[in-house]
FIDOSE-91325 format. One record per residue: residue in three letters; x, y, z of N, C-alpha, C, O in turn. Coordinates in steps of 0.001 Angstrom, whole numbers, plus 500000, padded with zeros to 6 digits. Layout:
<atoms>
ALAXYZXYZXYZXYZ
...
</atoms>
This chain:
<atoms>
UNK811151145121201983810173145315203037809461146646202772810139147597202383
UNK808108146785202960807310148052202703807741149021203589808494148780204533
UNK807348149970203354807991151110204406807108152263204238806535152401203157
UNK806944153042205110805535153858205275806391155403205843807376155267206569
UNK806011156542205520805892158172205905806117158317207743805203158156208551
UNK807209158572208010807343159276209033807467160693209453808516161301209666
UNK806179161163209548806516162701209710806187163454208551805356162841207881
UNK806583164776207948806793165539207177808554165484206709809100166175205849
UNK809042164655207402810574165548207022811075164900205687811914165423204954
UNK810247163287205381810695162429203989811324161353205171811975160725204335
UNK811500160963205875811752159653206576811043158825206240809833159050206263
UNK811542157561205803810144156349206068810884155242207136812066155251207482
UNK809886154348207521810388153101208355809493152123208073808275152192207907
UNK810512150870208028809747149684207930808274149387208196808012149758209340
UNK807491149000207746805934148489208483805892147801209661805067147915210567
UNK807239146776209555807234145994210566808427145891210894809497145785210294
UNK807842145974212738808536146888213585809768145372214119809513144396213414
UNK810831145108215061811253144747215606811213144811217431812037145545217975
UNK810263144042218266810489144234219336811743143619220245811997142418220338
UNK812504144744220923814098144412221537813433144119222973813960144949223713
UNK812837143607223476812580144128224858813272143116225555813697143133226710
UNK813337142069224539814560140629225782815869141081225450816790140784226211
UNK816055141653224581817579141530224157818622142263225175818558143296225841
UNK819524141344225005820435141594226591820199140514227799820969139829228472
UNK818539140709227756818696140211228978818251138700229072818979137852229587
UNK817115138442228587816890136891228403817083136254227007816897135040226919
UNK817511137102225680818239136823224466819913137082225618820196137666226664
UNK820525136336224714822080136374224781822813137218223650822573136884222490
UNK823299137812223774824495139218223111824576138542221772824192139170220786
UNK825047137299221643824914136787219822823927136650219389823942136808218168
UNK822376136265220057820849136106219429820866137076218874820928137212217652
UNK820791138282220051819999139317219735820866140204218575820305140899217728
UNK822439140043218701822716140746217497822543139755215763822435140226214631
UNK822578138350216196821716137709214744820382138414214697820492139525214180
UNK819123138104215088818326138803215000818356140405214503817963140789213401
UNK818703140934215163819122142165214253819537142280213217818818142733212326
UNK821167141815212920821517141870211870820540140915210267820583140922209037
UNK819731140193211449818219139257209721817606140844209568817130141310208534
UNK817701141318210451815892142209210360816765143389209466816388143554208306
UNK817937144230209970818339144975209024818893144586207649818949145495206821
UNK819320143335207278819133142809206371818123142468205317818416142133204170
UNK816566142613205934815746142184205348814999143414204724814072143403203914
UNK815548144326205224814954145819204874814462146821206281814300148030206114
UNK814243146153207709813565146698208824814422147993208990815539147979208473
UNK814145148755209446814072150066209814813682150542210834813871151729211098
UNK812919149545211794812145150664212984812403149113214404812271147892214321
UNK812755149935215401812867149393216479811945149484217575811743150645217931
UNK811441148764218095810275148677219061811199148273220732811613147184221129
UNK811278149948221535812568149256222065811860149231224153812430149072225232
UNK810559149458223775810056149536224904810262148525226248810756147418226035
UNK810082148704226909810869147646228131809592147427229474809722146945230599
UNK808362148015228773806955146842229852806398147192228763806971147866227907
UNK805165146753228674804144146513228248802769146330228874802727145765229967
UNK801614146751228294800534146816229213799605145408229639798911145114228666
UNK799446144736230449798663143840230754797244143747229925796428142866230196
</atoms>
């Protein structure tokens, strides 16, 4: 997976992000940790862990 400059410090993170915002609650505890465990598997790096979103 590509991965792009975070910062100055030498961090990078995935391009593409993972949004958690069901997980827990309308994903179930095994989805959301499959899902995870594909995405860190696949190379992801960055979590999108926001909980609203703008209309």
């Amino acid at each position: 997976m590509e991965t792009t400059p975070l910062g100055a410090m030498g961090e990078s993170v995935s391009r593409l992000r993972l949004g958690t915002m069901y997980f827990g609650s309308k994903l179930d505890r095994e989805t959301s940790s499959d899902l995870l465990d594909r995405y860190y598997g696949a190379g992801g790096r960055f979590l999108d862990t926001a909980t609203v979103y703008a209309t």
